[in-house]
N, C-alpha and C positions, 0 to 999 in steps of 0.2 A: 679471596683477599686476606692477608697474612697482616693482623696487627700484634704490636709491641705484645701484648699480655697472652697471644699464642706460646710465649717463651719465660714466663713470668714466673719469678719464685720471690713469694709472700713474703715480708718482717713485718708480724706486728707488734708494736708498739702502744703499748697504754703508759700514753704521756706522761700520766701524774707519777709514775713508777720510774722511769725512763731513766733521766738525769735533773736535775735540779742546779740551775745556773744561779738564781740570785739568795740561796737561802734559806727560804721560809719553810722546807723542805716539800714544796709540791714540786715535781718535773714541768717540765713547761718547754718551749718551743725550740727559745735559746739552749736549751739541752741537749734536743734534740739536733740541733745544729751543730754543737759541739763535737759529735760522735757520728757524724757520716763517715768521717774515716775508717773506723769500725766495721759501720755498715757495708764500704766500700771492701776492706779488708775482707768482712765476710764472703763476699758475693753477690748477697740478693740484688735486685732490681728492681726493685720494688716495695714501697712501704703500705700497710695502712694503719692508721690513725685512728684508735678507739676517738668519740668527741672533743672537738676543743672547742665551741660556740659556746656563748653565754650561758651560763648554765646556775640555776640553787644547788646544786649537785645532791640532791635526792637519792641520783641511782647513777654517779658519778657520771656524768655529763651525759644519759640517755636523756635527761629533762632539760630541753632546750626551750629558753626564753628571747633566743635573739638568734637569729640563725644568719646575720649578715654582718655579727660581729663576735671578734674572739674572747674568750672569757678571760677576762685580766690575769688570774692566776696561771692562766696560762702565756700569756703576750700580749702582745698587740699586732695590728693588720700587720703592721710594718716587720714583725718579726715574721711572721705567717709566711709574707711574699719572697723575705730573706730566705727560707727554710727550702721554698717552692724553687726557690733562683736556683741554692746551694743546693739541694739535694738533683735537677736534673743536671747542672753543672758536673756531677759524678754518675750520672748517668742510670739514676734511681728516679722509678716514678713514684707521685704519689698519689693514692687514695685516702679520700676521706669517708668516716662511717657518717649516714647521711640517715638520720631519726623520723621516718615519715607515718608513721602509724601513728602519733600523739605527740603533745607540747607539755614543756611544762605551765601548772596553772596560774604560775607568772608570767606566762606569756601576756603580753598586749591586747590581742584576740582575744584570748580566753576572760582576763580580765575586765573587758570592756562585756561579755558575755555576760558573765554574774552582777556586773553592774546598771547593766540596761537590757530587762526582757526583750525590746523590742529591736535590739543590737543584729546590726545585719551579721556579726561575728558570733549570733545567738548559733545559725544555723551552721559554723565550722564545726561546730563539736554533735556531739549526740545525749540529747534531752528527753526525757520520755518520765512516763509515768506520773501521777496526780493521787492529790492527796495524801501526800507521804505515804503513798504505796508503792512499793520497788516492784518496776515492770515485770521482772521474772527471777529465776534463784539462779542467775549465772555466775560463777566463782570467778576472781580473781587468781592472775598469777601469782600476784603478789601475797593470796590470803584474804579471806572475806568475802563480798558481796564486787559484783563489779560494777554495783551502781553505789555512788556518793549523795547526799541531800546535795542539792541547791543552794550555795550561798547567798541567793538573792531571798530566800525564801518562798518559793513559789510553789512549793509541794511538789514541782517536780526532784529529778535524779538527772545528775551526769553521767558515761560512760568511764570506768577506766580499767585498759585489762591488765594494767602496772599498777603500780604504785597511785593509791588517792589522790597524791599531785601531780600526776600526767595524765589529765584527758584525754581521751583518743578522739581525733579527727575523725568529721563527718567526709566522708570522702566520695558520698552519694552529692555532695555539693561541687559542683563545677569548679567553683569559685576558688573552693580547697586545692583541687586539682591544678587550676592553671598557679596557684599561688607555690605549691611544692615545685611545679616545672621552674619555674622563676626562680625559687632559691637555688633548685639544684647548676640552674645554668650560670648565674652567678659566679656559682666557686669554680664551673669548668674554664667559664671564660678568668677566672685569675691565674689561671693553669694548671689546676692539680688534674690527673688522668686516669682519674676514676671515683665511682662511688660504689659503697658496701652498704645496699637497701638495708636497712634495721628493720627486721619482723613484718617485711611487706607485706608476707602473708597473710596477716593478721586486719588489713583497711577494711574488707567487706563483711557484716556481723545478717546474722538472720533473722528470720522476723521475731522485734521485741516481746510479743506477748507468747513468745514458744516458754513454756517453760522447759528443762531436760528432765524427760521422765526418770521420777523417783518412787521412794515408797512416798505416799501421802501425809507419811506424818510425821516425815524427814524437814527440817526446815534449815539446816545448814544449806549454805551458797556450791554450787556445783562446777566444777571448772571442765565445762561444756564445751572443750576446745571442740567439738565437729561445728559448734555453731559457729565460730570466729576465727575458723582457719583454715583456708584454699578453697576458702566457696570462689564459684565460678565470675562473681564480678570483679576478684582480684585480677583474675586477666584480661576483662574485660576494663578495667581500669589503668592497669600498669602497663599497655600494650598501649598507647597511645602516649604515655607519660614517655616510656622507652623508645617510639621513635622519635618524638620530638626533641629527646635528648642525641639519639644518633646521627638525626639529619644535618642536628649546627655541630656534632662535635664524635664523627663517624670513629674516631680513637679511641673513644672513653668505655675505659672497663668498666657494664653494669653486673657488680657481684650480689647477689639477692640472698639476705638470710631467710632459708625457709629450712626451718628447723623443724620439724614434723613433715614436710612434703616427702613422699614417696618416690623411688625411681620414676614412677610413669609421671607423677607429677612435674620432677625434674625434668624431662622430658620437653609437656608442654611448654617450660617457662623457658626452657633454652633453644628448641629447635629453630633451625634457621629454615628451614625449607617449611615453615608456618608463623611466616612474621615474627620470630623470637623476641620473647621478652629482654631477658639478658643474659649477657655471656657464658653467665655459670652461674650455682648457688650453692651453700654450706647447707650440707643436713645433719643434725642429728643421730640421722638415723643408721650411722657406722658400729655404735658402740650399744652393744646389747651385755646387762650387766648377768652375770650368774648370781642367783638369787638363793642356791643353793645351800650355802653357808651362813645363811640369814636367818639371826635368834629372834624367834617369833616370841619372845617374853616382851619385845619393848619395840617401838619405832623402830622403823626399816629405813627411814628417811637419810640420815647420816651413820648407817652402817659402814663402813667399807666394804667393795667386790671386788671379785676380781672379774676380768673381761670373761666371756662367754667367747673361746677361742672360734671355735665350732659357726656360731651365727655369724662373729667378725668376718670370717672366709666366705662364707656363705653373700653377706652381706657385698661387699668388697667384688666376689667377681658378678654378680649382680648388676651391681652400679659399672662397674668397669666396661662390663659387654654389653647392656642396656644403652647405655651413652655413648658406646662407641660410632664415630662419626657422624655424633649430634652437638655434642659440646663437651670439652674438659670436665672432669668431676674438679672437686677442691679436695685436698690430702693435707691433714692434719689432725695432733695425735690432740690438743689442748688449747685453749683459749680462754677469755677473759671470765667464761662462764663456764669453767669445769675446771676443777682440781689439775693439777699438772701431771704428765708422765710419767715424772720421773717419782711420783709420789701416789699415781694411782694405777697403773699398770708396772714399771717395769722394775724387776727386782735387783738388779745391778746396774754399773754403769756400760757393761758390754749388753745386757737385753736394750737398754734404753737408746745405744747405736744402731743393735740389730732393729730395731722395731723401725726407725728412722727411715733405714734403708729399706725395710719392706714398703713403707709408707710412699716415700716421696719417690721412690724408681718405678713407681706406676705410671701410668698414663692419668696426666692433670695438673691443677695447677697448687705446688705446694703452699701451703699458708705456715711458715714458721713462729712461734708465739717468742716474745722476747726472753732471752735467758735458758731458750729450750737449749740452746747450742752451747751452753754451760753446766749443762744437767743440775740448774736450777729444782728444789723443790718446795713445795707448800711451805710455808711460816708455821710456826707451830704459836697458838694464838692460850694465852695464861687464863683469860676472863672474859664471860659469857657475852657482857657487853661489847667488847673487841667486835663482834661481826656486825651489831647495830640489826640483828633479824630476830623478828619474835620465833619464828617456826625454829629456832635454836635452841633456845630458854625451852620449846616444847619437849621436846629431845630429848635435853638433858635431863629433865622432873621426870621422862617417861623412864631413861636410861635408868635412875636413883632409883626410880621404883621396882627394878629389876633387880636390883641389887649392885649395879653399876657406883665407882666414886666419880666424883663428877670431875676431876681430872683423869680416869678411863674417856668418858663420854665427849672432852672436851678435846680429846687426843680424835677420837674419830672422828667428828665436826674439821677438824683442823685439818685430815689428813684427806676431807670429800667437799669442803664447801670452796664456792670457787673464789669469795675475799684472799685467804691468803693465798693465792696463786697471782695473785697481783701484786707481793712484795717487791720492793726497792730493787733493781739492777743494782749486782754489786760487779763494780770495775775495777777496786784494787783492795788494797790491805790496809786505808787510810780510816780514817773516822767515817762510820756507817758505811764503809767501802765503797766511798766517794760518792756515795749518789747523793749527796747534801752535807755541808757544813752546818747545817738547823737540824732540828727534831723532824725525823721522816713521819711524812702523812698517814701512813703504817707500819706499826712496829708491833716484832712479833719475834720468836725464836728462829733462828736460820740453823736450820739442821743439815744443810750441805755446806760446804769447804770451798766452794768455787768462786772466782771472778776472773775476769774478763783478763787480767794483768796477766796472771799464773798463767792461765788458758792459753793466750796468745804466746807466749814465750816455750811451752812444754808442746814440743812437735808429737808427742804422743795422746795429745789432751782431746778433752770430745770438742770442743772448740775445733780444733785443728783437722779433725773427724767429719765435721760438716762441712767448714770447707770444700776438702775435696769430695764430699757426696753431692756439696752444689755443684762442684763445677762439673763433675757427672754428669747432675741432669742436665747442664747445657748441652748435653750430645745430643747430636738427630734422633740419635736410636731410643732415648729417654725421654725425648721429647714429641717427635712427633709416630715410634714404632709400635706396630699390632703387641697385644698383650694376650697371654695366656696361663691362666690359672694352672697350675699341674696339679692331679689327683693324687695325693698325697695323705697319710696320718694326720690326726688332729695335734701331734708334734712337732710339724713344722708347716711352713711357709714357702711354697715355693714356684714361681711363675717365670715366663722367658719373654726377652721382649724382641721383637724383628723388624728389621729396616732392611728391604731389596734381599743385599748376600750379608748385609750383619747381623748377628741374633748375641743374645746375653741370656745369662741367667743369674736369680739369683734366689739365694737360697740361705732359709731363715730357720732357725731349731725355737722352737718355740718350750723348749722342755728343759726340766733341772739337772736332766740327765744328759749324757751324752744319746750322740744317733745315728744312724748312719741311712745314707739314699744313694740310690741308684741315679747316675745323671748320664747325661749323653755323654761318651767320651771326649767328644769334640771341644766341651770346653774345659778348656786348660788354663788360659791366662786371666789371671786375677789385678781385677780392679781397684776393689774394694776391700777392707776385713774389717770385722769388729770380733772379737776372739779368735780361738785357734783354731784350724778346722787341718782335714789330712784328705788329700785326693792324689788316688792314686787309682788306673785302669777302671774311669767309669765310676769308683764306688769313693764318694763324700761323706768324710767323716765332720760329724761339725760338735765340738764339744759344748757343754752346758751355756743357752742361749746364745752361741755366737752366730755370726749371720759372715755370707760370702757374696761377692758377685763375679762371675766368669763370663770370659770371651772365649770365642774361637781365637784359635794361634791366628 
């Protein structure tokens, strides 16, 4: 059976960046409504929705405290349904990111928890330890200890593998369980047509009194992700969560972030011939950094790398042929938790097309980040405070002591951390380039040239560039055709895709140099370009990072 998001190409969209309709300079809903045409223009079909539920905004709407209503700064219900109406009216579905690993500690629930031990919403979350003794040394994502005191005072600890004000849900509770099922069917039944699991990975933790073996007389907190991520009760939990979403609403793309899960993992959580979890899931685990270049006098943390060309490929046909006729991989180069493209890999504006076309002409389902299709890049951020992250501040005292100025250190942070990759959409030449008439929610330096205006109107623009590489992957042959890695130098990129008598290829230089390859002669006619490349009898010349794609006559 053949559903809508077998043909899906991703926009996401981090609302508060997006467009800003009344002012205040945050994005909000009516923004997003404003610029379906846009969207339409582009192509895609589809959106997701970093959070818009009630939120303190801690970790910009990952801390939700009301998951059955929209956060004012962002709209109201009635803008929500507006957006839902207008956006399939154009023939875009929508997804929303859907926060199930933890609340924020304004939630309701959690509230009622610290304020009455005996609270039946004691047991949604995960409590342990006595005495003002922390059960064991598991670190935090976020930095620290992943257990919190007790606001009630009871010498116990809360759990949280985020941020101190996002508990994570006890999901060993039933209670939890049927409670997420409920919110999630809620939003299907107002019509959006999908959800994007937030760190589902992460619901099942191991037993509390493990500690993760250290030296003994180590007392810093350990970030023991084997103990809090793809243990076995994650599927034993989310496989019941997932049919019961499928059975009332068989349409609904469940996209699963699991960001450290392995191919075989991805595997378990998509196959359909073993009750599959869901659809598809985002890993991680694409981008392998070269560490090479890394000044061991100071923190490695906010270095800049460059990609590990070598493990990418590696990687890449890996997942490509593991997955093959199990489920779609997801293809994308950037998102709301990583530095952008076109500021952390690609060194011109023709590698940042070529790489595009390497990316989403594979078999899967592409996830575009907003602004990529403007070769948007990072903000460049003045003052330490700007990121609101202590492991920043660390950085730069370690970088000083290097010998580093702290505008050197404050340039690297800016051009690796993933805040400024979540700068304002810029759409024209107007004030703050329209994304607001008010002071934007983030301001920073905009070291690229581009908006949406120029873009759309310069038929040679990368705008104009994705376009037609989307409407590319609308063909059979890109969508649904066999894939093949070709054995190639670690200077280029180059694979063929096949449908019955169609085949393609396309072929990517991944070097500052020119190069030349041998291809089948058969393909002659050209699809696609991003730089200049020269074919003639068989033999592909492609000059410094440009990329091609070819048909047979």
């Amino acid at each position: 059976m053949r559903h809508w998001y077998d043909q899906a190409i991703i926009y996401q969209i981090y609302p508060k960046s997006f467009q800003d309709s009344n002012g205040d300079g945050i994005g909000d809903l009516n923004g997003i409504r404003k610029r379906i045409p846009y969207l339409k223009e582009l192509g895609v079909n589809a959106v997701w929705l970093n959070p818009v539920f009630v939120s303190p905004q801690v970790d910009n709407g990952y801390d939700v405290s009301n998951y059955f209503a929209i956060d004012p700064k962002m709209g109201t219900m009635e803008d929500m349904d507006n957006l839902i109406k207008e956006m399939h009216e154009a023939g875009i579905h929508v997804i929303m990111d859907f926060v199930l690993n933890h609340t924020s500690d304004q939630h309701p629930w959690f509230q009622d928890a610290i304020k009455n031990p005996d609270s039946i919403y004691r047991d949604y979350y995960i409590f342990a330890g006595q005495n003002n003794q922390r059960p064991n040394n598991w670190g935090s994502f976020f930095g620290g200890s992943v257990w919190e005191k007790d606001p009630a005072g009871t010498g116990q600890f809360y759990f949280h593998l985020f941020d101190k004000r996002m508990p994570d849900l006890n999901w060993k509770n039933p209670e939890v369980r049927h409670a997420m099922s409920e919110i999630a069917k809620y939003w299907l039944e107002k019509g959006i047509d999908g959800l994007r699991l937030d760190a589902f990975i992460h619901i099942a933790k191991a037993d509390l009194r493990q500690n993760f073996p250290v030296n003994s007389k180590a007392e810093e907190p350990v970030v023991a992700e084997p103990f809090f991520a793809n243990l076995p009760q994650v599927q034993k939990w989310m496989r019941p969560f997932c049919e019961e979403i499928k059975q009332d609403y068989p349409d609904a793309l469940l996209l699963g972030e699991a960001a450290s899960a392995n191919v075989n993992l991805a595997v378990d959580y998509t196959n359909k011939d073993n009750d599959h979890l869901m659809d598809s899931v985002i890993t991680f685990r694409y981008f392998t950094e070269d560490q090479s270049q890394v000044d061991p006098s100071f923190s490695a943390q906010y270095q800049p790398k460059s990609l590990d060309l070598v493990k990418f490929k590696q990687n890449q046909a890996v997942w490509q042929q593991t997955l093959s006729g199990v489920s779609k991989p997801t293809l994308y180069w950037n998102n709301h938790d990583m530095a952008r493209i076109a500021t952390r890999i690609a060194k011109n504006d023709i590698q940042a097309r070529s790489l595009a076309m390497l990316m989403y002409l594979q078999n899967g389902l592409p996830i575009i980040y907003y602004g990529e299709e403007l070769g948007m890049k990072n903000l460049e951020f003045e003052d330490v405070t700007q990121f609101e992250d202590e492991t920043v501040k660390e950085f730069i005292e370690s970088a000083k002591k290097a010998g580093k100025t702290s505008q050197e250190a404050l340039l690297m942070v800016s051009k690796t951390h993933k805040l400024p990759a979540r700068g304002p959409m810029p759409w024209n030449n107007a004030k703050n380039n329209g994304f607001s008439d008010g002071k934007p929610w983030l301001k920073g330096k905009k070291v690229d040239h581009a908006n949406a205006a120029d873009e759309i109107a310069d038929s040679h623009s990368m705008f104009n560039f994705y376009r037609k590489l989307i409407s590319l992957k609308k063909e059979a042959l890109f969508e649904d055709g066999g894939y093949y890695l070709l054995p190639t130098s670690n200077d280029s990129y180059v694979y063929e895709r096949n449908l019955e008598d169609q085949k393609a290829l396309v072929a990517v230089s991944l070097s500052k140099d020119a190069i030349e390859l041998d291809v089948d002669p058969e393909f002659k006619q050209e699809k696609l370009v991003a730089g200049n490349y020269q074919l003639k009898d068989g033999k592909l010349k492609l000059a410094p990072y440009a990329g091609v794609v070819l048909t047979k006559d």
